[in-house]
N, C-alpha and C positions, 0 to 999 in steps of 0.2 A: 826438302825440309825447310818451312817457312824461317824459322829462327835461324838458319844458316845460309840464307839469302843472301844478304851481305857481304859475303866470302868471295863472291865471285869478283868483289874489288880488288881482289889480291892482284891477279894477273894481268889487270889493265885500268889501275887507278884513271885514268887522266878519263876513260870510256867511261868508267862510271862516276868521273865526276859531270859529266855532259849529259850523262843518262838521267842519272837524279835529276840536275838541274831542271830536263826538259819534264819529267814526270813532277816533278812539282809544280810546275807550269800549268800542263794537261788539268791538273788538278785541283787549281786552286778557284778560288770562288772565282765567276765571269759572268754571264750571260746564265748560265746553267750556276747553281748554287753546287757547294761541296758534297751535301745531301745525295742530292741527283744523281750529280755523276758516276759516284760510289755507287748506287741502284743503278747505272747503266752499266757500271764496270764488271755488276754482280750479275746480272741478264745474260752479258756479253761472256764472261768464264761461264755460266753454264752452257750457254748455245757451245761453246767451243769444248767445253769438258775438261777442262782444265782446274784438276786438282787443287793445285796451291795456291790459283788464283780464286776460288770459288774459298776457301780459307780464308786468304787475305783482305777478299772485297766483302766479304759477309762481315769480318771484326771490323774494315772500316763505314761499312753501313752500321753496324751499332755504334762505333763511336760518333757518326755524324748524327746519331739521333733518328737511326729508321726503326721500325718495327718488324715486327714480323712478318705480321700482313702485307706491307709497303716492300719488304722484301719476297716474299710469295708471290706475289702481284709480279715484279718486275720478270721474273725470271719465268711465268707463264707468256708476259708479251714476246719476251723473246724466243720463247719456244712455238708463237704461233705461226 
């Protein structure tokens, strides 16, 4: 459950403060913009079939400002 995500800080604060820290990292604008990565993130949960991650990286492809297309596109590269 994407909205109960979070929860899993319960049992081991200090793990997920190093988790977030690095996933924010991974993800923030570099070399590759915030756009992108979010469409590789979104390519890469579908190749792998992952539920919640195909969820989560689709709502942050639209808030980075992807499309649909730009999101269909991605997830055909990865499936080639």
């Amino acid at each position: 459950d994407l909205a109960k995500f979070a929860s899993i800080s319960e049992g081991a604060p200090e793990l997920w403060a190093k988790f977030s820290e690095w996933y924010g990292a991974v993800f923030a604008e570099g070399a590759l913009s915030e756009r992108e990565k979010a469409l590789i993130a979104l390519a890469v949960a579908h190749a792998v079939q992952c539920p919640y991650c195909i969820d989560a990286y689709t709502q942050a492809c639209l808030d980075k400002g992807s499309n649909k297309e730009q999101m269909t596109e991605a997830v055909h590269v990865a499936s080639a």
